[in-house]
ZAVEX-170736 format. One record per atom (N, C-alpha, C): residue in one letter; x, y, z. Coordinates in pm, whole numbers. Example, Ala and Ser with C-alpha at 12.3 -4.5 7.8 and 13.67 -1.06 7.14 Angstrom:
2
+-----+--------+--------+--------+
| res |     xx |     yy |     zz |
+-----+--------+--------+--------+
|   A |   1319 |   -569 |    780 |
|   A |   1230 |   -450 |    780 |
|   A |   1320 |   -330 |    780 |
|   S |   1285 |   -225 |    708 |
|   S |   1367 |   -106 |    714 |
|   S |   1290 |      3 |    787 |
+-----+--------+--------+--------+
***
This chain:
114
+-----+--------+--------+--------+
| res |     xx |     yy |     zz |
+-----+--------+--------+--------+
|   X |   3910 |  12464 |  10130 |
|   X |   3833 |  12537 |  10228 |
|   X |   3928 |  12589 |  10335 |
|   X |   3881 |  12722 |  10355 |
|   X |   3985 |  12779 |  10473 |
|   X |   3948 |  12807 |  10594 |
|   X |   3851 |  12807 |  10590 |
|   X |   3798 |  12782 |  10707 |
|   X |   3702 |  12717 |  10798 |
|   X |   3790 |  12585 |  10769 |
|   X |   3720 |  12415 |  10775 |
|   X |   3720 |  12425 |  10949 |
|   X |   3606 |  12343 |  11042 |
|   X |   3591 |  12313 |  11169 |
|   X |   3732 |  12211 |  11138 |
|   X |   3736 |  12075 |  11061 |
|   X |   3806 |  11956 |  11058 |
|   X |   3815 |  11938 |  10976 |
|   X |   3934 |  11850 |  10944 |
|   X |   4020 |  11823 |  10830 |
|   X |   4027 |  11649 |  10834 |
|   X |   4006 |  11578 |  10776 |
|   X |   4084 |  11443 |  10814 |
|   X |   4124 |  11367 |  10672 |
|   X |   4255 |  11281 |  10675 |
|   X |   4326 |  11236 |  10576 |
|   X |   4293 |  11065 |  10631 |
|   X |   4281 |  11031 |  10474 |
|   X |   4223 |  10861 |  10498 |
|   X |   4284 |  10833 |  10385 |
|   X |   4298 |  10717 |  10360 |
|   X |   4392 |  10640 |  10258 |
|   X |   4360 |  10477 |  10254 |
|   X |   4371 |  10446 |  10084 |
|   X |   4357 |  10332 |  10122 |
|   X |   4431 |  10253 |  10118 |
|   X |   4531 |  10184 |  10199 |
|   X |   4647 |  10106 |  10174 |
|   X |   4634 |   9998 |  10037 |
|   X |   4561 |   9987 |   9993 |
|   X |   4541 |   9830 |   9921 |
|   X |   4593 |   9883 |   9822 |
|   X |   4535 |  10038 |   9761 |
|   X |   4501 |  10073 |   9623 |
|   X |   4658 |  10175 |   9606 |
|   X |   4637 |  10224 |   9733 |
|   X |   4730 |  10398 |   9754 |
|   X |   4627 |  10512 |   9730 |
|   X |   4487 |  10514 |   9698 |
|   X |   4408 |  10613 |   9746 |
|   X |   4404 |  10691 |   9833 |
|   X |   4445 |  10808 |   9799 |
|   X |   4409 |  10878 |   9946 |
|   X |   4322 |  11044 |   9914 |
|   X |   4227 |  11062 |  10016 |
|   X |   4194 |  11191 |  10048 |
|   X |   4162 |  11254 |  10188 |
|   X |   4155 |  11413 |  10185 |
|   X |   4175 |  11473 |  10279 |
|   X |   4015 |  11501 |  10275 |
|   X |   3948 |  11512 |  10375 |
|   X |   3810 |  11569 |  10343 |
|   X |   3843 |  11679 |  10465 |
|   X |   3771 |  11837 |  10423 |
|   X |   3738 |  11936 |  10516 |
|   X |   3526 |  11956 |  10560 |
|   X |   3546 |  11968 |  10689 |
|   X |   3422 |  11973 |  10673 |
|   X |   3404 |  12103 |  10775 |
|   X |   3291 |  12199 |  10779 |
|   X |   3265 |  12283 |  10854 |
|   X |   3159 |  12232 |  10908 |
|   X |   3157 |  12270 |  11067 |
|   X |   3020 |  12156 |  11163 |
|   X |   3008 |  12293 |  11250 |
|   X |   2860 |  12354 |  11254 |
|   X |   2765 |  12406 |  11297 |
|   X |   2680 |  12346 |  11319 |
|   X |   2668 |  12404 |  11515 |
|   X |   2516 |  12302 |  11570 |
|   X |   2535 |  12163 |  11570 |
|   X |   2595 |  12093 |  11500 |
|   X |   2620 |  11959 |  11482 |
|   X |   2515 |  11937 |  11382 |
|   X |   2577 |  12028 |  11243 |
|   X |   2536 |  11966 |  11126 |
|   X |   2637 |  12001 |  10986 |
|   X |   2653 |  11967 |  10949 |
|   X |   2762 |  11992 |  10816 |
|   X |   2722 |  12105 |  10749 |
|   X |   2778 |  12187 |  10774 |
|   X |   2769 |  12304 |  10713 |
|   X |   2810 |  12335 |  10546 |
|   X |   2934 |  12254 |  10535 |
|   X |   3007 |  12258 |  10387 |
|   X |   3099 |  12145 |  10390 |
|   X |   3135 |  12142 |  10281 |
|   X |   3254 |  11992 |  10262 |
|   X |   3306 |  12023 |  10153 |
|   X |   3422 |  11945 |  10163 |
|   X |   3556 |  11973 |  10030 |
|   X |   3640 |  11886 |  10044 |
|   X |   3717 |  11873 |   9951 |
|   X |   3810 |  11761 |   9967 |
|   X |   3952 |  11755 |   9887 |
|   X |   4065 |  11729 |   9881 |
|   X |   4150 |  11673 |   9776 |
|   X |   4190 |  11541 |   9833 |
|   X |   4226 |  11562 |   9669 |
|   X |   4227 |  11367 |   9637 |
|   X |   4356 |  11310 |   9542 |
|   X |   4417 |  11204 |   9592 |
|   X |   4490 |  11141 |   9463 |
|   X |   4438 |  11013 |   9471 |
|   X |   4357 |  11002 |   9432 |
|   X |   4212 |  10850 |   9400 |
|   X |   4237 |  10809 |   9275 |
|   X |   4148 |  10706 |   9285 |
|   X |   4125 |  10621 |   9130 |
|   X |   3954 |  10714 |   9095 |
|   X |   3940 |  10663 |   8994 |
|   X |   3825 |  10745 |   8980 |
|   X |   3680 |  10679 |   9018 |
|   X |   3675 |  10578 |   9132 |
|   X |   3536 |  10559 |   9183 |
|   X |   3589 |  10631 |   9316 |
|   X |   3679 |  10637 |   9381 |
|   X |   3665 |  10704 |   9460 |
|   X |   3632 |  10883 |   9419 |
|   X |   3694 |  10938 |   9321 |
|   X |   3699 |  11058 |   9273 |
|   X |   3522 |  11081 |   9241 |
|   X |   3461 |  10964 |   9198 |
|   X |   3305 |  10995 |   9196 |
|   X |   3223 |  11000 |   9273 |
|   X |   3269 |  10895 |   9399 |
|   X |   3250 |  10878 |   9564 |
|   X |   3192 |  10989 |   9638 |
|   X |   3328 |  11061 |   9606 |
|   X |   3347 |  11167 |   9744 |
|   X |   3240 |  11290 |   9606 |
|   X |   3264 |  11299 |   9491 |
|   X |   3145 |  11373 |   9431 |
|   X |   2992 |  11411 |   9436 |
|   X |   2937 |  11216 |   9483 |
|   X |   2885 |  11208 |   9504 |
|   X |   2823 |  11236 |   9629 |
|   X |   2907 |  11223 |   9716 |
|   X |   2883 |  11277 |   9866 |
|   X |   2846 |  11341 |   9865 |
|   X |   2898 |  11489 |   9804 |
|   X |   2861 |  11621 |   9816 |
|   X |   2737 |  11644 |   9822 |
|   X |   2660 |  11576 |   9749 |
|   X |   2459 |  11569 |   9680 |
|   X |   2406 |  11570 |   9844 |
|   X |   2500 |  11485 |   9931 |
|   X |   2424 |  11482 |  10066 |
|   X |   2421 |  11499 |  10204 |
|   X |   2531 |  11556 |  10169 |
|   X |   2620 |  11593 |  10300 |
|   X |   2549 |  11791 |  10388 |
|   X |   2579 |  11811 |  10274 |
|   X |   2527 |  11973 |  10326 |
|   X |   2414 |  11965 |  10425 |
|   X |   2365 |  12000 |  10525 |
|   X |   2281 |  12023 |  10649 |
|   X |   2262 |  11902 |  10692 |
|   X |   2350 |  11797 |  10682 |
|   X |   2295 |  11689 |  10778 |
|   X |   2360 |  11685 |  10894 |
|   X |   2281 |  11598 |  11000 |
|   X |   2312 |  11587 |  11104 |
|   X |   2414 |  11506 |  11143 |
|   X |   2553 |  11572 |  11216 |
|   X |   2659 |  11475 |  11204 |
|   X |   2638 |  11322 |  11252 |
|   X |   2531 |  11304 |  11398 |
|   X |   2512 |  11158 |  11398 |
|   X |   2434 |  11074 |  11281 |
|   X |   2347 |  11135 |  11182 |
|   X |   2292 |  11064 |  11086 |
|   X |   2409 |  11078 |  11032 |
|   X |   2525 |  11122 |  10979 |
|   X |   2646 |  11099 |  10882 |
|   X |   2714 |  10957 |  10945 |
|   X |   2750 |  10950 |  11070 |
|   X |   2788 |  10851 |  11145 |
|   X |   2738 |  10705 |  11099 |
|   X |   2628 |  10717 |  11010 |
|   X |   2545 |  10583 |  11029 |
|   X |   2577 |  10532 |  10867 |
|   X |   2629 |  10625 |  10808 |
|   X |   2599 |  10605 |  10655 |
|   X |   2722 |  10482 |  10631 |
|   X |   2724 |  10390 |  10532 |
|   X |   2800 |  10259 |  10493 |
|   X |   2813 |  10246 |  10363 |
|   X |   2854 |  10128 |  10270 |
|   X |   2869 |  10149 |  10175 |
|   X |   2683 |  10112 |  10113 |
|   X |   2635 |  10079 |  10215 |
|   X |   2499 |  10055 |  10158 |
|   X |   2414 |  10201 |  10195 |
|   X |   2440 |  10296 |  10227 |
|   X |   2383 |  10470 |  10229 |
|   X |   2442 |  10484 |  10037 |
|   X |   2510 |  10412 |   9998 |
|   X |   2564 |  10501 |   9861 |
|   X |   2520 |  10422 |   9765 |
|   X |   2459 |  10231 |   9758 |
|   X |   2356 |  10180 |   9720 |
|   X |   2254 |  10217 |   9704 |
|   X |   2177 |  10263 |   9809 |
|   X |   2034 |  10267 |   9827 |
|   X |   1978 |  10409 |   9754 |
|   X |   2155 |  10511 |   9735 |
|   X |   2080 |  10657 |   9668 |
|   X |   2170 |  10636 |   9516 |
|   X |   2228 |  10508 |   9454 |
|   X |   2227 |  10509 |   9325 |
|   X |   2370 |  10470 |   9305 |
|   X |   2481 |  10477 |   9376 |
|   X |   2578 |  10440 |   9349 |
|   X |   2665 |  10297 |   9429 |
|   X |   2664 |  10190 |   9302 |
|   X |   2641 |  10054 |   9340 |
|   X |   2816 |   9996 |   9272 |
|   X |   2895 |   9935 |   9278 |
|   X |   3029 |   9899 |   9240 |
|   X |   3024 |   9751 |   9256 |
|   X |   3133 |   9710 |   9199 |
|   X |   3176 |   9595 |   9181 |
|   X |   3287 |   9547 |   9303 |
|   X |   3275 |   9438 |   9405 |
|   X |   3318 |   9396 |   9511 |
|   X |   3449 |   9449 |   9519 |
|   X |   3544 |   9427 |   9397 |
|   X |   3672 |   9499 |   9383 |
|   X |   3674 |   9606 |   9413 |
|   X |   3562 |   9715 |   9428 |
|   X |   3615 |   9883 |   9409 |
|   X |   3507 |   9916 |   9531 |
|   X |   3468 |   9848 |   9617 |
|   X |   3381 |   9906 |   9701 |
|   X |   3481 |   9953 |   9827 |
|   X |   3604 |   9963 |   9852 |
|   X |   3709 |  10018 |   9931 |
|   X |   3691 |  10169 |   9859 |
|   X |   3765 |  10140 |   9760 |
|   X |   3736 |  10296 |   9635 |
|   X |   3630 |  10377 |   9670 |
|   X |   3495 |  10327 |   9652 |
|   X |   3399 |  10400 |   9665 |
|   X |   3354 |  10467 |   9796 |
|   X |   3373 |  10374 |   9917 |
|   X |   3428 |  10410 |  10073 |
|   X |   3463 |  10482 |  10100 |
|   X |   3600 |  10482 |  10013 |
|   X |   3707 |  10589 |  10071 |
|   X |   3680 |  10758 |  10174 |
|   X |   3581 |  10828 |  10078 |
|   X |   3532 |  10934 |  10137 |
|   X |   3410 |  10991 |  10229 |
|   X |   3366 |  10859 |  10243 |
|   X |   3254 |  10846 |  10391 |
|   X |   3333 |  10817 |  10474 |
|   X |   3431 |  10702 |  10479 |
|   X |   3510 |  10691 |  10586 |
|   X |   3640 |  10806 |  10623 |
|   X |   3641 |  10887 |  10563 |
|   X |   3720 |  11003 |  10580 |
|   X |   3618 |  11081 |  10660 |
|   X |   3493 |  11108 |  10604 |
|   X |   3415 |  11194 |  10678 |
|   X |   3390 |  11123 |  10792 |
|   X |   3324 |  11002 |  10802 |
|   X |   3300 |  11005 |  10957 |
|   X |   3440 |  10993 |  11071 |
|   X |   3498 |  10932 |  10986 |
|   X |   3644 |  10972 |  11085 |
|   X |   3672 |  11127 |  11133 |
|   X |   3650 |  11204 |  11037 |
|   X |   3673 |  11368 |  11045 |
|   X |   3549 |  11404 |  11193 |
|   X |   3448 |  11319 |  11178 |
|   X |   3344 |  11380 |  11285 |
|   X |   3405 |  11314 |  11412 |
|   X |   3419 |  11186 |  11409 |
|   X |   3470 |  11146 |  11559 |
|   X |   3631 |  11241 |  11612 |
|   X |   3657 |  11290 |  11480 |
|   X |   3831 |  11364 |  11573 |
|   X |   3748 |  11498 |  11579 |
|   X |   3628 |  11579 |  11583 |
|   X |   3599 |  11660 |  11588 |
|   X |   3506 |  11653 |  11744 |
|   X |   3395 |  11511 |  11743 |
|   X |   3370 |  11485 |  11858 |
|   X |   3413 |  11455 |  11982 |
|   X |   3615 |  11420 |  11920 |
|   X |   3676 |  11389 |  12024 |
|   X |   3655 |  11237 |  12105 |
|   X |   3569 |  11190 |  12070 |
|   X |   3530 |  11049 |  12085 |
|   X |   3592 |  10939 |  12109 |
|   X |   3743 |  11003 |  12059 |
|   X |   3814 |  10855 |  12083 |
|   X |   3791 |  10728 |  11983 |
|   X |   3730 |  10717 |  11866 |
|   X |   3669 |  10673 |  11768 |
|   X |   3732 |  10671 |  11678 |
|   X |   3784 |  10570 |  11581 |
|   X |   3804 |  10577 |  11459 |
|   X |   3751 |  10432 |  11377 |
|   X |   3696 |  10464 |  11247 |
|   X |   3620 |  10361 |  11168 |
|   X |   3733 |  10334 |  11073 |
|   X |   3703 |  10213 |  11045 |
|   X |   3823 |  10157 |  10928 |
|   X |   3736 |  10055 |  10805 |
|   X |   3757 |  10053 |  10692 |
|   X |   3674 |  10007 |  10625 |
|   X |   3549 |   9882 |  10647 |
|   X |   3614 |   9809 |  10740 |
|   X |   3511 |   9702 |  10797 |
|   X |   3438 |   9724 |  10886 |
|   X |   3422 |   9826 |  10939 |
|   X |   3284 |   9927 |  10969 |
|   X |   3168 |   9981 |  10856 |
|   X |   3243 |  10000 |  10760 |
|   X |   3172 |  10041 |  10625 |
|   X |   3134 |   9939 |  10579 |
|   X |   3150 |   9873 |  10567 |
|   X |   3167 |   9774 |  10438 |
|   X |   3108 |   9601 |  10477 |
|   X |   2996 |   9528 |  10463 |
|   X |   2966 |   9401 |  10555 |
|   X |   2971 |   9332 |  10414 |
|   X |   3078 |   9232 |  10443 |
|   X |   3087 |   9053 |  10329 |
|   X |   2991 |   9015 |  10354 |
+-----+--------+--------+--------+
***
């Protein structure tokens, strides 16, 4: 995307996952999203999956989403790969707080409750 509002790069140290997500924010709602990736492939289905829900939402309802927003609409992993599957919500809401300027950044144990 070229002409993304924000860009943000997240990675996951454990695995070496990493992606860039672009997002365009109108009004304060997601206008479009895109991404590259050198992932394993639950993250590569992750951030796929995202896509299904991201378009017109409201960036503070994006803010709220966890690894249980990607449970509750069908995509469920094994304790090992739930970093993996993370990976690209926590890129996006990171991308909204450097866009809100907020001073904010989430790190998987924001996402993610043992």
């Amino acid at each position: 995307m070229k002409d993304f509002t924000v860009k943000y790069h997240e990675w996951n140290f454990i695995c070496g996952d990493d992606i860039t997500v672009f997002l365009k924010i109108n009004k304060n709602k997601i206008d479009d999203y895109s991404y590259v990736w050198n992932t394993s492939t639950v993250s590569l289905a992750s951030a796929g999956f995202l896509s299904e829900f991201l378009i017109w939402k409201k960036i503070d309802e994006v803010l709220k989403w966890d690894y249980w927003f990607l449970v509750d609409n069908g995509l469920e992993v094994s304790n090992k790969r739930k970093r993996a599957a993370i990976l690209p919500i926590l890129a996006v809401r990171n991308a909204i707080h450097e866009y809100l300027d907020d001073k904010k950044v989430d790190d998987f144990d924001d996402l993610i409750e043992e």
